[in-house]
C-alpha positions as CSV (number, residue, x, y, z in Angstrom):
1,X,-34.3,18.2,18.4
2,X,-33.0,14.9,18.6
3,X,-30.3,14.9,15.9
4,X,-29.0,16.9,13.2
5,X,-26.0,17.4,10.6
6,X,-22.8,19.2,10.0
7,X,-21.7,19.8,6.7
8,X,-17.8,21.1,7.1
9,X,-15.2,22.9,4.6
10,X,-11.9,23.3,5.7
11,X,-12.6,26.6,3.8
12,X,-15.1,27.7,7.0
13,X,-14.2,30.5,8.7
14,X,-10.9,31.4,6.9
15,X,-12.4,35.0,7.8
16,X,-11.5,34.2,11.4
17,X,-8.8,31.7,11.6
18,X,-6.3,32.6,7.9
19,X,-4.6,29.3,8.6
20,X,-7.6,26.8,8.3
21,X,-5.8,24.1,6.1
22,X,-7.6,20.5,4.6
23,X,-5.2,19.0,7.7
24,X,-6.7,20.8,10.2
25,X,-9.1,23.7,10.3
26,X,-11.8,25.2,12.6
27,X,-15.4,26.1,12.0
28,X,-17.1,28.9,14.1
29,X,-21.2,28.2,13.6
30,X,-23.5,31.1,12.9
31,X,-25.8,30.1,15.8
32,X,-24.6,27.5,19.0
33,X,-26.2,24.0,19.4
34,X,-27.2,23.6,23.2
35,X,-26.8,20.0,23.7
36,X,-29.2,18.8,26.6
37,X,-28.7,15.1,28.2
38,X,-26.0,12.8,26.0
39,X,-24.8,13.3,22.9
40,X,-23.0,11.4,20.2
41,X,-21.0,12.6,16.5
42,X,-20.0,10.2,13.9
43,X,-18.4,11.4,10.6
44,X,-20.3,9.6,7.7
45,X,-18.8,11.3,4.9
46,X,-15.7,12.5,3.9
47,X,-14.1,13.8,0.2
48,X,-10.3,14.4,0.4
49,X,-7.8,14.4,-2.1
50,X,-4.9,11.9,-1.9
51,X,-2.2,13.7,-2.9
52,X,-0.8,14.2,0.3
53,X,2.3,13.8,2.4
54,X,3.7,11.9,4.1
55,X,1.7,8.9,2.0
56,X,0.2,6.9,4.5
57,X,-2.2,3.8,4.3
58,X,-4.3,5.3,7.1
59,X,-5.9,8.7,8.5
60,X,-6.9,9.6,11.9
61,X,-9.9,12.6,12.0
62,X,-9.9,13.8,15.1
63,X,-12.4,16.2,16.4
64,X,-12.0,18.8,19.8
65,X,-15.4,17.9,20.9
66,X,-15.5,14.1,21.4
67,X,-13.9,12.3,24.1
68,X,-10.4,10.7,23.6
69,X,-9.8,7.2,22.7
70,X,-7.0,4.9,22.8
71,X,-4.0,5.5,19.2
72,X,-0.9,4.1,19.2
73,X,0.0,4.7,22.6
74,X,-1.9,7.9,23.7
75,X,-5.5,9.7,23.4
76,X,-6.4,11.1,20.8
77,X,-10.3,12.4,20.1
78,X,-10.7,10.4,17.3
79,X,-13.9,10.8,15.3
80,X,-13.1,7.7,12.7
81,X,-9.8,6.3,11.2
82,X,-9.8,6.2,7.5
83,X,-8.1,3.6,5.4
84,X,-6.4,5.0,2.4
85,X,-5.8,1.9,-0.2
86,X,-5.9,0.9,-3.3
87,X,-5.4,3.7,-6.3
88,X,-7.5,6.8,-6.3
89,X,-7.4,9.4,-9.0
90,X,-7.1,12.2,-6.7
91,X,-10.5,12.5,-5.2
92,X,-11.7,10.2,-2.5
93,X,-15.5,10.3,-1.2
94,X,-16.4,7.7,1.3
95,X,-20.0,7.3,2.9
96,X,-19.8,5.5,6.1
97,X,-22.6,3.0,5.9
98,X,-21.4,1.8,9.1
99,X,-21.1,4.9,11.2
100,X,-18.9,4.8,14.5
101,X,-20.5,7.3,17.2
102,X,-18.3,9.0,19.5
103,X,-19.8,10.2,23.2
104,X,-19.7,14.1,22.8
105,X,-17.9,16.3,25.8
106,X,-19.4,20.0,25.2
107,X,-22.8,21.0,26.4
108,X,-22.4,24.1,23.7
109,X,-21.8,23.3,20.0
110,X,-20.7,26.8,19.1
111,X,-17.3,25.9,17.2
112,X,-15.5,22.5,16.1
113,X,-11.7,22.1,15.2
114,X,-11.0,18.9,13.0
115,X,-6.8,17.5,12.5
116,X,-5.7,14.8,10.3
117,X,-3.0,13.0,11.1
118,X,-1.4,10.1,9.8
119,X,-0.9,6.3,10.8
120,X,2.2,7.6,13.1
121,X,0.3,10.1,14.0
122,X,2.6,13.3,12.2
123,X,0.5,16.2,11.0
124,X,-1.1,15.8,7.2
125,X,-0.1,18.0,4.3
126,X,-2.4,18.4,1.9
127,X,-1.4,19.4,-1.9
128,X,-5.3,21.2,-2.3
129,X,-7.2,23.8,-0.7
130,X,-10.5,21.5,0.2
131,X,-11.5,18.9,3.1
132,X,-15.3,18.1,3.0
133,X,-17.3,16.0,5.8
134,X,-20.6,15.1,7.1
135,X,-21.2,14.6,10.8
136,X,-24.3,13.2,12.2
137,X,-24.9,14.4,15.7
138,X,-27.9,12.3,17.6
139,X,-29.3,12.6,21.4
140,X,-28.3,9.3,23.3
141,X,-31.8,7.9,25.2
142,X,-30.7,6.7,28.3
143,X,-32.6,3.8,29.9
């Protein structure tokens, strides 16, 4: 195997974790990944709704399983920033055509926890029940 995909609902695994919300949730997978060599995840799809609070003109997805990058003054692991503009009518879908690949830190894909947060970096509330993305996970050849 040399890549594969996640499809993620914030409503995943509400039967173990009651508090999975569209701002952050986590997902436990029926069956673990084992992740030989490198690794890399990029998001490459996302549907959210836009009503929201605080309103913000930009959205951080971070993921527990990629390494940190440098936001606004500290780390964060940041899977892709997400620029909210112009008017929606409450439904977003995005497809990355452009996908940003993030070095992966776990050896074990058993489980992944996603957060939203804002442009200053303050927790997401969400109005609706549902936050859907598409990660693309793919084996880094090394030289």
């Amino acid at each position: 195997m040399t890549e594969f995909y996640v499809y993620l609902n914030s409503q995943d695994s509400t039967n173990l974790r009651k508090n999975n919300s569209p701002s952050e949730f986590f997902v436990q997978f029926p069956k673990s990944y084992q992740l030989e060599d490198l690794w890399k995840c990029a998001l490459i799809e996302v549907t959210l709704t836009c009503d929201f609070k605080p309103r913000s003109s930009r959205l951080y997805v971070c993921c527990d399983i990629v390494q940190d990058s440098y936001v606004r003054n500290t780390s964060l692991p940041v899977l892709r920033n997400i620029e909210i503009s112009g008017r929606y009518n409450r439904i977003k879908t995005e497809t990355f055509t452009n996908p940003v690949y993030t070095r992966i830190k776990v050896h074990t894909l058993d489980s992944i926890r996603i957060v939203l947060k804002d442009e200053n970096l303050n927790p997401i509330i969400f109005e609706s029940n549902d936050f859907h993305c598409l990660l693309h996970f793919k084996k880094v050849w090394a030289p």
